[in-house]
DRENLUM-200320 format. One line per 5 residues: number of its first residue (from 1); their letters; for each residue x, y, z of N, C-alpha, C. Coordinates in steps of 0.1 Angstrom, whole numbers, plus 5000, padded with zeros to 4 digits. Layout:
<rs>
NUM) a) X Y Z X Y Z X Y Z; ...
</rs>
This chain:
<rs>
1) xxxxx) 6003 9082 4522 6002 9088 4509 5999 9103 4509; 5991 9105 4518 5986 9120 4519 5999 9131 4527; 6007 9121 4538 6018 9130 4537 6031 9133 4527; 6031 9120 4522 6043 9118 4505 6037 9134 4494; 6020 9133 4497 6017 9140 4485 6023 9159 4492
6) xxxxx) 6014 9157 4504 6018 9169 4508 6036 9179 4505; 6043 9171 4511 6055 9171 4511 6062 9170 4498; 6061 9166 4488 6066 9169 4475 6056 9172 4465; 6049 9165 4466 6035 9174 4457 6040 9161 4445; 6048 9148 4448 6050 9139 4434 6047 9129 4443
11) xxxxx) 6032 9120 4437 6033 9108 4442 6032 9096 4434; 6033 9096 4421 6033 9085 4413 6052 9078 4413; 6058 9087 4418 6078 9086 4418 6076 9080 4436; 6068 9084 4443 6068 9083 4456 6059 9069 4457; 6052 9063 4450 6045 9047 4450 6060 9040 4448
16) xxxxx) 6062 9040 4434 6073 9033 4433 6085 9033 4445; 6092 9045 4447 6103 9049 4455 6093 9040 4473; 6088 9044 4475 6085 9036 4487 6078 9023 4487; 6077 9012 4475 6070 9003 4471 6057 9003 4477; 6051 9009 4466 6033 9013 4475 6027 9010 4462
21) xxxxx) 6015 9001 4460 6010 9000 4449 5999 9016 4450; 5996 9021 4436 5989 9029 4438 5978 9029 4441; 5967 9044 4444 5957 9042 4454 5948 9030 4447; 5943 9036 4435 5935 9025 4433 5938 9015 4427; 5947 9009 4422 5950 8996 4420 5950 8990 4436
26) xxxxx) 5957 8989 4443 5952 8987 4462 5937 8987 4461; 5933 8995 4457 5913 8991 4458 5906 8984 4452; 5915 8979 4440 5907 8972 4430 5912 8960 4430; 5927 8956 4441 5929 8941 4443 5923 8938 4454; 5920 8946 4464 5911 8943 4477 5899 8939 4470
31) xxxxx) 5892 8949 4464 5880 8944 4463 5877 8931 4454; 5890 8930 4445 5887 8913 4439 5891 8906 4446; 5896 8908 4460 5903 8896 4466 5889 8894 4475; 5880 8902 4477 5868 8900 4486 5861 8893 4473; 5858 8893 4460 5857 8888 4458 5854 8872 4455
36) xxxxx) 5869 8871 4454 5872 8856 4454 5865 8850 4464; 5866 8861 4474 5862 8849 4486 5849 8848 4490; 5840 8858 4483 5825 8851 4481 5822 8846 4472; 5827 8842 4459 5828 8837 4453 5831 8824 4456; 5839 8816 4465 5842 8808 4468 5827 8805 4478
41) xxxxx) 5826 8816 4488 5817 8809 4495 5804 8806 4492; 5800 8804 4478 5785 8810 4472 5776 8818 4474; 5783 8831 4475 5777 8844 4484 5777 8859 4474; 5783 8850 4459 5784 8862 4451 5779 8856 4434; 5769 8873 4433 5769 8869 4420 5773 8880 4403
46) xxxxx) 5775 8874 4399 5782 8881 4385 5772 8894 4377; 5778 8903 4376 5772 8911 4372 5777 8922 4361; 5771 8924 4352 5775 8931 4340 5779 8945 4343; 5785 8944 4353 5784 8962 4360 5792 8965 4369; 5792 8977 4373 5804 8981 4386 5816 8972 4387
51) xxxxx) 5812 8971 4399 5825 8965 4409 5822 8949 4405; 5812 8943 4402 5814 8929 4396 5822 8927 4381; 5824 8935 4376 5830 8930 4362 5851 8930 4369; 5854 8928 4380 5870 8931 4385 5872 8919 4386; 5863 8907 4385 5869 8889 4386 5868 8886 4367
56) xxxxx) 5859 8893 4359 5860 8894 4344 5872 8895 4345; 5880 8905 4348 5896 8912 4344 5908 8904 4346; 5908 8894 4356 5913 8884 4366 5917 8876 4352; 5932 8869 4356 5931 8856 4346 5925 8848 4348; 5923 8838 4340 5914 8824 4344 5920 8818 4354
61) xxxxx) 5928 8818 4356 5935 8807 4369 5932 8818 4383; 5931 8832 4385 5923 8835 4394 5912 8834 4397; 5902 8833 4388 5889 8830 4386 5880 8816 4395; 5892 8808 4395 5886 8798 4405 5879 8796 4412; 5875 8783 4423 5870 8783 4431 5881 8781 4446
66) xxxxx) 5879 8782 4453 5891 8779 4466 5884 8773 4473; 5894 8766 4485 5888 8758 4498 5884 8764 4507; 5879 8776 4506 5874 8787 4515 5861 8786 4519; 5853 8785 4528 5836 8784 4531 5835 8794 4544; 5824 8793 4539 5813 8804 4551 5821 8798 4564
71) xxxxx) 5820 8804 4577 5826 8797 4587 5815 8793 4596; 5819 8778 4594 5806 8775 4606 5814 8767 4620; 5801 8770 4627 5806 8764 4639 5801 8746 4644; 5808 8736 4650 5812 8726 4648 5816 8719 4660; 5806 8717 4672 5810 8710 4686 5813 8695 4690
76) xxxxx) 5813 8687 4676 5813 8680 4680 5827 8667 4672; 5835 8670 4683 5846 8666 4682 5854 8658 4688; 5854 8642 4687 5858 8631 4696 5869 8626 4696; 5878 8631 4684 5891 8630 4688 5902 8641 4698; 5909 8633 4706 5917 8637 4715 5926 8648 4704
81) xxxxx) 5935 8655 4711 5948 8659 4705 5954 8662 4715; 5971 8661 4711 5982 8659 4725 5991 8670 4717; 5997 8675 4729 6011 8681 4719 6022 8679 4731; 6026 8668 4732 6039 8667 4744 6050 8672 4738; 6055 8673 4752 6066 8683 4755 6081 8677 4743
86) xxxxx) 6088 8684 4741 6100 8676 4735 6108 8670 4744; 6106 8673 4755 6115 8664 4767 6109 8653 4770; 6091 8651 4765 6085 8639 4766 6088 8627 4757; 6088 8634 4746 6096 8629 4733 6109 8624 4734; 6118 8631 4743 6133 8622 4742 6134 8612 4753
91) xxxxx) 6120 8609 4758 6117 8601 4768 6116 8586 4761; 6113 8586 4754 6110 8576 4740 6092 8570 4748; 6087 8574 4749 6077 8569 4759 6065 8576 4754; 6061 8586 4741 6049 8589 4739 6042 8577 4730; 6050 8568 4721 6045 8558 4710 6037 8551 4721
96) xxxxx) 6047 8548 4731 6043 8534 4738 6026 8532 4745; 6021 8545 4744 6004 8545 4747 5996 8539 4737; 6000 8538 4724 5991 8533 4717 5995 8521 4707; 5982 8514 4702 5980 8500 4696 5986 8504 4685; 5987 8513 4676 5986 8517 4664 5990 8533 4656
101) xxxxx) 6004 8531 4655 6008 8543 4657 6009 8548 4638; 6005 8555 4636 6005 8561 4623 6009 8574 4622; 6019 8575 4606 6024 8590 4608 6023 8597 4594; 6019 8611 4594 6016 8618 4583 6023 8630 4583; 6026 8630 4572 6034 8644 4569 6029 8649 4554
106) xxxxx) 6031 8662 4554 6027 8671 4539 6044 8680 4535; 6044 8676 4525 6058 8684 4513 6052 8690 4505; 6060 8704 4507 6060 8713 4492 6079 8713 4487; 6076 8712 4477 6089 8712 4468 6089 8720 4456; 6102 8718 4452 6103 8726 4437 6097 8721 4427
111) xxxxx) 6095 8704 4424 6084 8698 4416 6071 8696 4422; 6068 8699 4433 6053 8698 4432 6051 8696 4454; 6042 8696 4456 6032 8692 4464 6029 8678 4468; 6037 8673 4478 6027 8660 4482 6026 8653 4497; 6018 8641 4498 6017 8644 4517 6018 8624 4515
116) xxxxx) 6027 8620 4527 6030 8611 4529 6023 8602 4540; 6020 8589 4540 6010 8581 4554 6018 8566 4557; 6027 8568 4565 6034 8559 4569 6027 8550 4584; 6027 8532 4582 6025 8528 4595 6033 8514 4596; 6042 8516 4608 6047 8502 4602 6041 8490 4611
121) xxxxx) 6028 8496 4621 6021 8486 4630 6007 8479 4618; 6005 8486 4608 5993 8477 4598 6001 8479 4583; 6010 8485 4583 6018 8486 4566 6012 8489 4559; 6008 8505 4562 6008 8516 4555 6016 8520 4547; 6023 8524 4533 6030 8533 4529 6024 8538 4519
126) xxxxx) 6017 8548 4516 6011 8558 4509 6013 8575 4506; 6018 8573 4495 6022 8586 4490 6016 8592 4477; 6011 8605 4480 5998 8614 4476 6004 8626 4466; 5999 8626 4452 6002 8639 4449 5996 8646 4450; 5991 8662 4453 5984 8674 4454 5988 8686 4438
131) xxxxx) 5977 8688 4435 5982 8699 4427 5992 8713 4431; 5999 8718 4418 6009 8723 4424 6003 8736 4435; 5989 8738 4431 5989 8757 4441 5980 8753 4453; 5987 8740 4459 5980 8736 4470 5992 8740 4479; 5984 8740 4493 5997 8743 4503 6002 8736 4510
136) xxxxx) 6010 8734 4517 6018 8725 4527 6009 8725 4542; 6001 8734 4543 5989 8732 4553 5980 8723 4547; 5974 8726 4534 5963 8714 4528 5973 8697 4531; 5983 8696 4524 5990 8684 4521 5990 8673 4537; 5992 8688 4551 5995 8681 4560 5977 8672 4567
141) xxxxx) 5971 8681 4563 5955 8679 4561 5950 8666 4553; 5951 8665 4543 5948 8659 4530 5959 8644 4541; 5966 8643 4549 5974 8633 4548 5969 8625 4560; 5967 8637 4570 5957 8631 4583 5943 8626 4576; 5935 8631 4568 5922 8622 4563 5923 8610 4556
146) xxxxx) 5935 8611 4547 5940 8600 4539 5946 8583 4548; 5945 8592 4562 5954 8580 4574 5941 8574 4579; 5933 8588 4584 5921 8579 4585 5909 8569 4579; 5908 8573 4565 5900 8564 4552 5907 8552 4556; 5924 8553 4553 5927 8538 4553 5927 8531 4564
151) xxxxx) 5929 8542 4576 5924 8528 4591 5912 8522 4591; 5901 8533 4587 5889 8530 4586 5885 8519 4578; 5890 8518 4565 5890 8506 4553 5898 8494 4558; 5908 8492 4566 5914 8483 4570 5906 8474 4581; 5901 8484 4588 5891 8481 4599 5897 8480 4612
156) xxxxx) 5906 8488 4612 5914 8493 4627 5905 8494 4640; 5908 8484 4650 5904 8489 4659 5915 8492 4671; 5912 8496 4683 5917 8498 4695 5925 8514 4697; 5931 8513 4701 5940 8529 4710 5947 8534 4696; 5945 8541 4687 5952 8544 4679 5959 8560 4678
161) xxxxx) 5972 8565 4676 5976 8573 4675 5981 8575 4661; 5977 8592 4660 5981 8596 4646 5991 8605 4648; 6004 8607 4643 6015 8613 4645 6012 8627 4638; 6012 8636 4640 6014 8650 4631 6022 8660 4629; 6031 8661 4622 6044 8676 4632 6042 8689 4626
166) xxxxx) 6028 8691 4620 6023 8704 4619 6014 8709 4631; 6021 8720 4636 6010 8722 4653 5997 8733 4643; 6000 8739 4628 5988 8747 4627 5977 8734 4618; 5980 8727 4615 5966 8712 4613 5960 8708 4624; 5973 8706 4630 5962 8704 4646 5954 8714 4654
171) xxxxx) 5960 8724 4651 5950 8735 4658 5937 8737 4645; 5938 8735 4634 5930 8737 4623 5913 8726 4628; 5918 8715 4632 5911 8705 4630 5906 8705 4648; 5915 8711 4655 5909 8713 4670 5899 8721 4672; 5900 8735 4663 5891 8748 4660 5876 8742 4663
176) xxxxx) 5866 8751 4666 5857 8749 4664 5847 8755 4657; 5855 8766 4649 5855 8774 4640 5860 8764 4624; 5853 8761 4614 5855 8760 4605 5857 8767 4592; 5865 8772 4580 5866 8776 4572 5872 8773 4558; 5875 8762 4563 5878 8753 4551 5875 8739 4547
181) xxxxx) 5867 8738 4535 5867 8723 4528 5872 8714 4535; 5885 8716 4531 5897 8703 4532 5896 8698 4549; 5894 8708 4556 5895 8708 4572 5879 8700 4574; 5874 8702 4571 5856 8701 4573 5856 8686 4568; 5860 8678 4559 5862 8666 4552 5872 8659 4562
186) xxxxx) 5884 8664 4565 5893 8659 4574 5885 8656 4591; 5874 8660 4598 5870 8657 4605 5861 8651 4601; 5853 8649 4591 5846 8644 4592 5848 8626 4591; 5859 8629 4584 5865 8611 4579 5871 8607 4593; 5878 8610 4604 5883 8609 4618 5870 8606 4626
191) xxxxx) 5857 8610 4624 5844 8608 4629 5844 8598 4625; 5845 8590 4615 5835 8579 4612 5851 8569 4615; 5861 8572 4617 5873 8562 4622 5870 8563 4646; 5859 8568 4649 5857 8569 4662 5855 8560 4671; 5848 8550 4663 5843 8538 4673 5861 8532 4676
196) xxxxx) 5869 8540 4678 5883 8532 4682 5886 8548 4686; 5897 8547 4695 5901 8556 4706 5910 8562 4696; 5911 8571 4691 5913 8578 4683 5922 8593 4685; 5938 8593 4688 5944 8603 4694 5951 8613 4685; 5955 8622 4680 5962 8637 4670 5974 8641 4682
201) xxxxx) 5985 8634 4676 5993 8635 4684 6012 8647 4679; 6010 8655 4684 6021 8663 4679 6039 8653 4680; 6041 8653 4670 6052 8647 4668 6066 8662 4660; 6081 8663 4668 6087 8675 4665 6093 8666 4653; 6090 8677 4641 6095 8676 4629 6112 8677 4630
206) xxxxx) 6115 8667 4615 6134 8666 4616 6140 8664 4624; 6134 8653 4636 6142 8655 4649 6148 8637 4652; 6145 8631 4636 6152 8616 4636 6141 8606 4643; 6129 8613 4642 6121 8600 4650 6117 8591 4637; 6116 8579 4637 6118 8567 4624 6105 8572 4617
211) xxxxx) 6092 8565 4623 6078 8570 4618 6077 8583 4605; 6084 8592 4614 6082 8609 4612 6088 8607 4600; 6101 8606 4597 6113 8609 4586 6107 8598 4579; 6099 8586 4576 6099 8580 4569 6085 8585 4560; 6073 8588 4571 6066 8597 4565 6071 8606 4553
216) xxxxx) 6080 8618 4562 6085 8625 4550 6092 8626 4541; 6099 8608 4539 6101 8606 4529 6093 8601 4515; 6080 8594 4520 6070 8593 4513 6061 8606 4512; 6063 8618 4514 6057 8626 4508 6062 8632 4500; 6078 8638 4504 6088 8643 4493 6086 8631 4479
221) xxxxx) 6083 8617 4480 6080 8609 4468 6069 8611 4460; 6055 8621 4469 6046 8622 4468 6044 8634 4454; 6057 8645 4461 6055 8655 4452 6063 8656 4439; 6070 8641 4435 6080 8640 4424 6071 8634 4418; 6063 8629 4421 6053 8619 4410 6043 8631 4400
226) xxxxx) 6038 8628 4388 6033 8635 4381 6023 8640 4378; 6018 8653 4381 6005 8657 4386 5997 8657 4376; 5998 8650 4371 5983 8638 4366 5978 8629 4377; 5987 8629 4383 5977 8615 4389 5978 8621 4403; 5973 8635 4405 5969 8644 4419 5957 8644 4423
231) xxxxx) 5953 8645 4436 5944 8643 4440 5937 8659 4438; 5927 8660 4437 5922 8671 4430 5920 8679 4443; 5923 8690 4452 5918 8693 4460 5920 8715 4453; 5909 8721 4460 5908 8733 4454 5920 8745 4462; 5921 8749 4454 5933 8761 4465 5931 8766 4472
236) xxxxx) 5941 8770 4485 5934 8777 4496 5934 8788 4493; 5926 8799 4498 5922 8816 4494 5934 8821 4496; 5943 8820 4500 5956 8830 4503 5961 8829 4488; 5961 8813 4481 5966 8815 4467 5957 8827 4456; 5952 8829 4458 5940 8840 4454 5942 8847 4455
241) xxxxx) 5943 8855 4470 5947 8871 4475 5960 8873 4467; 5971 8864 4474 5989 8863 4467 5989 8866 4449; 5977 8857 4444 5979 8860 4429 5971 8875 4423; 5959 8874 4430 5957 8889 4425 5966 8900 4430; 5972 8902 4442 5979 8910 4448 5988 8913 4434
246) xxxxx) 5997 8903 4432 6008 8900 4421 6000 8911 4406; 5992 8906 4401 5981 8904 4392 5987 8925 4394; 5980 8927 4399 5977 8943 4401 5996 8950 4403; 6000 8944 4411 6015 8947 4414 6019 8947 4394; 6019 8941 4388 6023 8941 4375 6018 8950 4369
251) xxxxx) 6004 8958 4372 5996 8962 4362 6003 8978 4369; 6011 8981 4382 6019 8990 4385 6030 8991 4377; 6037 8978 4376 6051 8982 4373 6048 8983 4354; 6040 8981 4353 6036 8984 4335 6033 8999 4338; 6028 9003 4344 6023 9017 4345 6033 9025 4347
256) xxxxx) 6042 9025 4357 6049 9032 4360 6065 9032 4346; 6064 9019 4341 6077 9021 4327 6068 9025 4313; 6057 9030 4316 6049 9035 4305 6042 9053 4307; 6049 9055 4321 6043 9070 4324 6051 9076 4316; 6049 9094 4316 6056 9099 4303 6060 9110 4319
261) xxxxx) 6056 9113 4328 6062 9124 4335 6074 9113 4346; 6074 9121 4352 6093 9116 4369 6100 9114 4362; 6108 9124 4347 6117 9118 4343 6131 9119 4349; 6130 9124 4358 6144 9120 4366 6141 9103 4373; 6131 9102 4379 6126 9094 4390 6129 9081 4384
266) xxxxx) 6123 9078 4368 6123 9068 4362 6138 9061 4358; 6149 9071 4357 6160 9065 4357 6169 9065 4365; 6168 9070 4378 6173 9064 4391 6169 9050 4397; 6148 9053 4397 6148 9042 4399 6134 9032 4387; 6142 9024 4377 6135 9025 4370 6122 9016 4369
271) xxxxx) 6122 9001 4382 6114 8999 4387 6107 8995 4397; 6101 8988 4404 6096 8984 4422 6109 8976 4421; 6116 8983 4434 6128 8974 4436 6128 8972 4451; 6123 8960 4460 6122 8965 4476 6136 8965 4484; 6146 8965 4475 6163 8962 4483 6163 8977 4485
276) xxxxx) 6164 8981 4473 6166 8997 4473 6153 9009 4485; 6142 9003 4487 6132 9007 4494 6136 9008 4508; 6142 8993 4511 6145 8988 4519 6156 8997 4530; 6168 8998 4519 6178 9009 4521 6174 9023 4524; 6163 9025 4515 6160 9043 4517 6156 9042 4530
281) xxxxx) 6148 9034 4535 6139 9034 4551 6149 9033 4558; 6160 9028 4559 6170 9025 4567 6178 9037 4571; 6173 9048 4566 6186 9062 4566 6181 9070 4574; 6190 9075 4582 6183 9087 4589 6178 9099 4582; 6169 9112 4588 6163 9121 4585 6173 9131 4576
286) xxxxx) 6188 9130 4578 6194 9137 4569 6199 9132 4558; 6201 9122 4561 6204 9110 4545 6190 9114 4536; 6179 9111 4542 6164 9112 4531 6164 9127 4526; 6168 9136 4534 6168 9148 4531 6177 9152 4518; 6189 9144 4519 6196 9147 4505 6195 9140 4494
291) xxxxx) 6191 9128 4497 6182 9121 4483 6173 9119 4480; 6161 9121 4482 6152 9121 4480 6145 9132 4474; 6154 9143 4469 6151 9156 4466 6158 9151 4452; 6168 9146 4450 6173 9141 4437 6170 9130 4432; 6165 9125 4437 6156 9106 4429 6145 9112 4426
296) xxxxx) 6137 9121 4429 6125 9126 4427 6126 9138 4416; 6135 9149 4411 6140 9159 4409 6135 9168 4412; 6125 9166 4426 6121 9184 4432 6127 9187 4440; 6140 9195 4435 6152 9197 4443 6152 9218 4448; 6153 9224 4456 6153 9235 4453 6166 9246 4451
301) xxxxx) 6169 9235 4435 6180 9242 4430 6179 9247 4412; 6182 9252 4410 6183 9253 4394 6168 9260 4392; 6161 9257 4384 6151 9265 4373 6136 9257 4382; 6141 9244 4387 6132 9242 4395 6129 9250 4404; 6137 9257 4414 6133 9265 4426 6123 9273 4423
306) xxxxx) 6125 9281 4414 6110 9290 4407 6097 9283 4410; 6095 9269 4409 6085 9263 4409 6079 9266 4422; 6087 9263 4433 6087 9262 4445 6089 9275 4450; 6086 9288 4440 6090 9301 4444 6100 9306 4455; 6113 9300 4453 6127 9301 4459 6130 9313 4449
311) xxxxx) 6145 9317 4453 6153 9325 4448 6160 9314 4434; 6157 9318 4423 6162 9314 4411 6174 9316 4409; 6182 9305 4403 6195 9306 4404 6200 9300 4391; 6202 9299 4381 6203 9294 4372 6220 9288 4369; 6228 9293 4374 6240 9291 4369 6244 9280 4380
316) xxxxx) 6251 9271 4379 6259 9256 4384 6270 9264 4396; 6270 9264 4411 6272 9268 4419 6286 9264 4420; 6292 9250 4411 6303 9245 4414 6314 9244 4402; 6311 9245 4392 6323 9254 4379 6317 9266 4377; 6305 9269 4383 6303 9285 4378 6302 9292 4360
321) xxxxx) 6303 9278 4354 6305 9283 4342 6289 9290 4335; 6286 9302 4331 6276 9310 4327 6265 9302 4321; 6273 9294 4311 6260 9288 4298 6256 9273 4305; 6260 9269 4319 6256 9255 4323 6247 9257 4333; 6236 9252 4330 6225 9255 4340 6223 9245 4355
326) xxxxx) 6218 9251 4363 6218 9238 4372 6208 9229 4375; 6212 9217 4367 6200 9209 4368 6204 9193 4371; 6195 9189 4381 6204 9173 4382 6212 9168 4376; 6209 9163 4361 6217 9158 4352 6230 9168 4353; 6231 9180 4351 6244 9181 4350 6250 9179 4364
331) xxxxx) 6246 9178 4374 6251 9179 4389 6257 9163 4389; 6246 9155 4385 6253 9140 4381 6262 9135 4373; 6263 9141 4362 6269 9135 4352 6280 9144 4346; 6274 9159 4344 6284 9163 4337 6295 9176 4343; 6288 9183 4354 6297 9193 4358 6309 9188 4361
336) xxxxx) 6320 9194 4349 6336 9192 4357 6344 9192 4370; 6338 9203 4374 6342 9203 4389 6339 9196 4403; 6332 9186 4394 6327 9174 4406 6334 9162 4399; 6341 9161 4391 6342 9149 4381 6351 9142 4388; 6365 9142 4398 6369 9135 4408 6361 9125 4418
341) xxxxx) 6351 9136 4421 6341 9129 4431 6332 9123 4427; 6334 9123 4413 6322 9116 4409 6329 9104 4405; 6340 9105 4397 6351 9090 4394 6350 9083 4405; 6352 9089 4418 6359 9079 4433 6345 9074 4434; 6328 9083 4438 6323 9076 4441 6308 9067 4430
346) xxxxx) 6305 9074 4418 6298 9069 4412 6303 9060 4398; 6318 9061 4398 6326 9054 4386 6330 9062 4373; 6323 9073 4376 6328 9078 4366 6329 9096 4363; 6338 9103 4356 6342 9112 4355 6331 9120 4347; 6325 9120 4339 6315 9127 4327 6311 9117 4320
351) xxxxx) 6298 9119 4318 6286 9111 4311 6277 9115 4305; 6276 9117 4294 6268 9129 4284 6253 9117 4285; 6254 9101 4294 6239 9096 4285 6234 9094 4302; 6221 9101 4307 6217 9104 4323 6215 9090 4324; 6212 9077 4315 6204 9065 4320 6213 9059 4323
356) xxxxx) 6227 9062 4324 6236 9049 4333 6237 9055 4347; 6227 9064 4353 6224 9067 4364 6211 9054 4374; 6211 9047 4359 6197 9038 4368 6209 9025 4376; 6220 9022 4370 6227 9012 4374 6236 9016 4390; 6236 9027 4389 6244 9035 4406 6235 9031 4415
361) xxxxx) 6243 9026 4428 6234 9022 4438 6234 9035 4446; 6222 9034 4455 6214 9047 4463 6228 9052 4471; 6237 9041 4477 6246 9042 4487 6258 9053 4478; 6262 9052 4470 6271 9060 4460 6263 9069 4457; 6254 9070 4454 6247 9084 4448 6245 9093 4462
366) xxxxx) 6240 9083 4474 6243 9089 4489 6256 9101 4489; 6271 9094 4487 6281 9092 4490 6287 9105 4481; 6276 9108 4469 6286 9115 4458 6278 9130 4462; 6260 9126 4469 6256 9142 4471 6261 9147 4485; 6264 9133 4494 6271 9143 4510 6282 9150 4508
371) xxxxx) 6293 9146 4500 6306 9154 4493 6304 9162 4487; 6297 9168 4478 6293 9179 4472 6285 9191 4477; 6284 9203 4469 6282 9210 4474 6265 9214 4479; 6258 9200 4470 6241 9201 4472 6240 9191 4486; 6251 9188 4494 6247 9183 4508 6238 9191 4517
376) xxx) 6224 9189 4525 6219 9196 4536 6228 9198 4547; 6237 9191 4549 6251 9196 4560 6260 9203 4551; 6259 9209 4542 6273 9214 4535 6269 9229 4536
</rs>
């Protein structure tokens, strides 16, 4: 930010142009996103003042509580976990270790969230809806605890294996670091399924094993059912950071189609667009050098240069004509003597209205300043 400012002296045209939320909006989503998350962990409290009134501002659906907790530590963990090889797996020979093979899987979809508990050794089939701003890490969670309650309530005993084809639940639930709810509950119900040999066995997702695909078919059923009848579990913190991040990103792009100065900036580019960002980063040092002087309009040509105490030049370098000044808009739109080059590459010959300059992509407006006579190689 401090070299953008240095180097053009415009940095409200330069947030947008390089999609950078401004400085302090970036400080005021960080700090509600710390926030949230002591807030969550019961570590924060409300206050009519400063920096606590930034979760006031928040919509209510940020405002929540999340599956987020203080991190504690947690040694005591008696189920096994396996992650064999996939060549162990086409061996057909991992099921065959155990009494009792159970398989769980978690879906997110376009209707909703849900996690599947398939067994066809006790006749299991249970399928779970999750609220929709739950994750597909909770669902695969929520599905492993859900396998254990019911082995547990069935009254399972002997060598049992639980299938999983999420390797980050298993590592979640292996950790010995805790930081979430949902994970902290999910061992704890696997503890009290212990007095039976109790294995977390990695199973490779979509790969046609019966168990697995049938699981995920009862979950995909999980997330079509109607989230009324979801199991209530709280969101994980990333839905928090992601929504306030968004939250503030909006409260940019309102800002920036409500500023009154970059009026060149605003109708080149008239909002956070990251294709077009995307593109500018992609150009070498002399591509930036020739547009970036005209998306911005501190160009040092025309009535501008003065600013920049250049040699003032007022007349249009390329019809020469006395009463036409030189100033982007005419260099875009209207000087005759570019009006060929401007037909072949921006579509059109003369344009007396500058805002059909926001619909030209960067690549043609590229294309129309390298041929002309404001190119830095010309």
């Amino acid at each position: 930010r401090s070299a953008s400012l240095g180097v053009t002296g415009a940095l409200e045209d330069l947030n947008v142009i390089l999609h950078i939320m401004p400085i302090d909006l970036y400080i005021k989503a960080t700090a509600a996103s710390n926030a949230s998350r002591l807030h969550s962990a019961g570590s924060w409290k409300d206050r009519p003042y400063g920096h606590s009134v930034l979760r006031k501002q928040l919509p209510p659906d940020l405002t929540r509580t999340s599956d987020y907790k203080l991190p504690s530590l947690s040694f005591e963990n008696n189920v096994k976990i396996l992650f064999p090889s996939r060549k162990n797996w086409k061996k057909a020979t991992t099921t065959k270790d155990y009494d009792i093979c159970v398989y769980t899987k978690g879906s997110k979809m376009d209707c909703g969230v849900g996690a599947g508990v398939f067994s066809e050794d006790v006749g299991i089939n249970i399928s779970i809806r999750l609220p929709d701003d739950a994750s597909v890490f909770q669902a695969e969670i929520l599905a492993i605890k859900e396998a254990a309650a019911k082995l547990t309530a069935l009254g399972c005993i002997g060598n049992i294996g639980i299938f999983v084809d999420s390797q980050a639940a298993l590592l979640a639930i292996a950790s010995n670091r805790i930081t979430s709810i949902l994970v902290e509950q999910c061992r704890r119900q696997l503890s009290e399924l212990c007095r039976s040999s109790v294995t977390l066995v990695w199973v490779p997702g979509h790969s046609n094993y019966y168990g697995n695909e049938r699981a995920d078919e009862l979950a995909r059923a999980g997330s079509a059912l109607e989230v009324t009848h979801a199991i209530m579990v709280r969101p994980p913190l990333q839905y928090f950071k992601s929504g306030i991040l968004l939250h503030y990103h909006n409260e940019a792009v309102a800002r920036w189609e409500n500023i009154n100065t970059c009026r060149i900036a605003k109708v080149i580019w008239p909002t956070y667009e990251y294709s077009k960002t995307k593109f500018l980063l992609s150009r070498n040092r002399s591509d930036l050098s020739n547009l970036t002087p005209v998306i911005t309009g501190h160009w040092a040509k025309g009535t501008h240069a003065t600013r920049l105490g250049l040699v003032f030049n007022s007349v249009c370098r390329s019809c020469k004509q006395p009463d036409k000044e030189e100033t982007i808009e005419h260099f875009l739109c209207k000087c005759p003597a570019l009006g060929h080059l401007r037909f072949r590459t921006l579509g059109h010959y003369i344009t007396e209205d500058f805002r059909e300059m926001s619909s030209v992509s960067l690549y043609s407006l590229l294309l129309f300043i390298k041929n002309s006579y404001c190119s830095k190689n010309s």
